[in-house]
C-alpha positions as CSV (number, residue, x, y, z in Angstrom):
1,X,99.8,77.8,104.2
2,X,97.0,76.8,101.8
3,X,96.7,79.2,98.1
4,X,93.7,81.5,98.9
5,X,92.6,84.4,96.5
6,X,94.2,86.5,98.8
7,X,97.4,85.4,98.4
8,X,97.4,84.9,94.5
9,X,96.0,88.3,94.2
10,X,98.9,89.5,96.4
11,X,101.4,87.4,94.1
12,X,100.0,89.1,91.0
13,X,100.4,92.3,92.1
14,X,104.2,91.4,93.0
15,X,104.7,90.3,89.8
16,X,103.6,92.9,87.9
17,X,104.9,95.2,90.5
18,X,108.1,94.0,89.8
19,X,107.6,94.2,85.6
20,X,106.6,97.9,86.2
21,X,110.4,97.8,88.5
22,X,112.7,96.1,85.8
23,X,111.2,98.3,82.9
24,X,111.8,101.3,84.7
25,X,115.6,100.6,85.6
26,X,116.0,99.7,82.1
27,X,114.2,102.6,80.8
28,X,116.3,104.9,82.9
29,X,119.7,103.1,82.9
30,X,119.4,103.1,86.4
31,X,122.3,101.0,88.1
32,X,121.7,99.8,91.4
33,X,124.3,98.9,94.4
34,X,124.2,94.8,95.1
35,X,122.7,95.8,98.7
36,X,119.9,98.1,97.4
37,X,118.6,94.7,95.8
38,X,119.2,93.5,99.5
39,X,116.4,96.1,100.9
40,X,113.9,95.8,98.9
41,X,113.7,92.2,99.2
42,X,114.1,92.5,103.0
43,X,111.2,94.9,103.3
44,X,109.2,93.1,101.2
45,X,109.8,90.3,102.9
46,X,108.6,91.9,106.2
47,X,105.6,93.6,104.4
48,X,104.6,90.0,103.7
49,X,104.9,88.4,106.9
50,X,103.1,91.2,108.3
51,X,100.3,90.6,106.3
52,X,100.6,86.9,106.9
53,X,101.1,87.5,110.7
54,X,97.3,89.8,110.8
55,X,95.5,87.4,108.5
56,X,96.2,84.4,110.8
57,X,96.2,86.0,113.7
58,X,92.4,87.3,112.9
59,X,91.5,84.0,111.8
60,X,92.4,82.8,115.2
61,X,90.4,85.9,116.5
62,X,93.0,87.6,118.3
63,X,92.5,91.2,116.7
64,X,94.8,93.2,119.2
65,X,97.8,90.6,118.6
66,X,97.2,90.6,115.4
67,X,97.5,94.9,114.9
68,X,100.5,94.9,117.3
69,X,102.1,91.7,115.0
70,X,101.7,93.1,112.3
71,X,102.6,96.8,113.4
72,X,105.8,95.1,114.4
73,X,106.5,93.8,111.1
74,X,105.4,96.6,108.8
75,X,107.0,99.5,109.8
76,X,110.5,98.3,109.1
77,X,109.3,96.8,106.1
78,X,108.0,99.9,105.1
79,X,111.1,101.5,105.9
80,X,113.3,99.6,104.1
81,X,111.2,99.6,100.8
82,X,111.1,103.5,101.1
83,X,115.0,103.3,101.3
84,X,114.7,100.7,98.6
85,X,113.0,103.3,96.4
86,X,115.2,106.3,97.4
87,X,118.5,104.9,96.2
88,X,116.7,103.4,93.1
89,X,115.7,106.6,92.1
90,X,119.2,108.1,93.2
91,X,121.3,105.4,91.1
92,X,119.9,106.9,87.9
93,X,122.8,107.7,85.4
């Protein structure tokens, strides 16, 4: 995998994403279960690969593997972040 713009923007955005994450939890006290971490780094994990899955998949001019790839990947990624989110927000003291 070569370092395009898209994938430094997409790091940026993580990075700061996860600043925005840690000040929150530290401006709410929030304390989090060991396996929440677990999820969100799991659906993240599957956002990426879904994104990497479509990009390559285009660039190899595939466009309906590349939507059902990447379908395949997002939803439970999405899934898992939105779970991620909802016991964040539920571990607030």
């Amino acid at each position: 995998m070569e370092l395009t713009p898209l994938w430094i923007v997409i790091t940026a955005v993580i990075v700061l994403g996860l600043v925005q994450l840690f000040g929150w939890i530290k401006k709410n006290d929030a304390k989090p279960a060991w396996w929440v971490w677990g999820l969100g780094a799991i659906g993240l994990l599957l956002v990426l690969m879904a994104i990497q899955h479509y990009v390559g998949t285009m660039a190899e001019m595939y466009p309906t593997a590349a939507v059902m790839g990447a379908a395949l990947f997002i939803v439970p990624g999405v899934i898992l972040l939105g779970l991620f989110g909802w016991r964040l927000s539920a571990s607030k003291s």
